[in-house]
C-alpha angles and dihedrals in degrees: 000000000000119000078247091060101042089047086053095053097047096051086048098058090041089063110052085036083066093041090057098040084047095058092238087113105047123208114279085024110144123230130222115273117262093258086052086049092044093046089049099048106028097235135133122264090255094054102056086037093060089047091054093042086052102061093039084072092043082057097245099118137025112202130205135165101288093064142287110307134190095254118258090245116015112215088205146103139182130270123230099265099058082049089052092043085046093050090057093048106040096005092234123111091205119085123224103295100018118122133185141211119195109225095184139343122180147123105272131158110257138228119273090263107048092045088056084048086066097029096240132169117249107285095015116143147237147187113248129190135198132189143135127221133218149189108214102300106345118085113233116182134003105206120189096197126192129190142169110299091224087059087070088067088045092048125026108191090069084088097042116097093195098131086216088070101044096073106074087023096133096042085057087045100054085042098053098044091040080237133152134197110226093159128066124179120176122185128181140181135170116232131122134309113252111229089263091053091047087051095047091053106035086258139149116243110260090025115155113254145156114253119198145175139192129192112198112184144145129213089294099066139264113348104182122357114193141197119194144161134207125201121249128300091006111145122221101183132172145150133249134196099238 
């Protein structure tokens, strides 16, 4: 396959993988047949099929004989940087669907590491935020957030735990502070769920996730570190330019 295809592909599964996470294709939804996608992109049959093919093992389509169809229950969310992406568009971190409940926010002093994250003195305070998402019933995600303690002044809410006024928080933030984030890291590893983060998402203890953090900062520093989980055999999936 050419650059040119494999750069097709990719942009062709990152679309309709948006377009699912968005809510704009509803579970059960039916996609166009192979020839409507081809037509559409100018591409050849084997590219759109190995997009396709692609996002039916990430979990995001079934398909049968009557055609290629959005799964009943998507076993998927989104990655920070389609949040991100999300936050400059719509400036809501939360995609269509998606709801929030604050479980705690509040200045605490943090642990070691994440004090030397932010390159803080002994005792020195954040903001940390806890919620967990969901999609209707099923639970998504648990995030543990820190920010500045001096944002909390610039930005009250910080410190609110109303679940109407977590979703949009960083946007608020990075308007508040005249801040931008410039820089994104996102790190993830697979081990077992703590008792709190069982609890958070209707888990057993022990229970098998996928734990994952993003930094995004500028060159001031960290702007929002976050700690997140997802249950088992979720799928974050997303492309990237080599």
């Amino acid at each position: 396959m050419s650059g040119g295809a494999a750069k097709t592909y990719s942009v062709i599964a990152d679309h309709y993988r948006q377009r699912i996470l968005s809510g704009e294709l509803a579970p059960g939804t039916k996609l166009p047949s192979n020839k409507e996608i081809c037509g559409r992109w100018g591409v050849a049959v084997a590219t759109v099929s190995r997009a396709l093919q692609h996002l039916q093992v990430e979990g995001y389509l079934r398909t049968s004989p009557r055609g290629t169809f959005v799964a009943d229950d998507p076993r998927v969310t989104a990655s920070s940087r389609e949040r991100l992406a999300r936050v400059n568009r719509r400036k809501s971190s939360l995609m269509d669907g998606e709801t929030s409940r604050v479980t705690a926010a509040e200045l605490v002093v943090p642990p070691l590491y994440v004090a030397d994250l932010f390159d803080l003195d002994g005792g020195a305070q954040l903001v940390r935020r806890e919620y967990i998402v969901g999609r209707g019933k099923a639970r998504t995600m648990f995030a543990v957030s820190w920010y500045p303690a001096h944002f909390a002044a610039l930005c009250p809410d910080l410190l609110n735990t109303n679940p109407a006024r977590n979703d949009g928080m960083t946007a608020r933030v990075l308007e508040a502070t005249g801040r931008a984030i410039t820089v994104g890291r996102d790190d993830m590893h697979a081990r077992d769920a703590t008792a709190r983060e069982a609890a958070a998402l209707a888990l057993t203890p022990g229970t098998p996730i996928l734990a994952l953090v993003h930094r995004w900062s500028d060159d001031q520093g960290i702007i929002e570190y976050t700690e997140a989980c997802l249950p088992t055999r979720f799928t974050i999936g997303y492309d990237y330019a080599p």
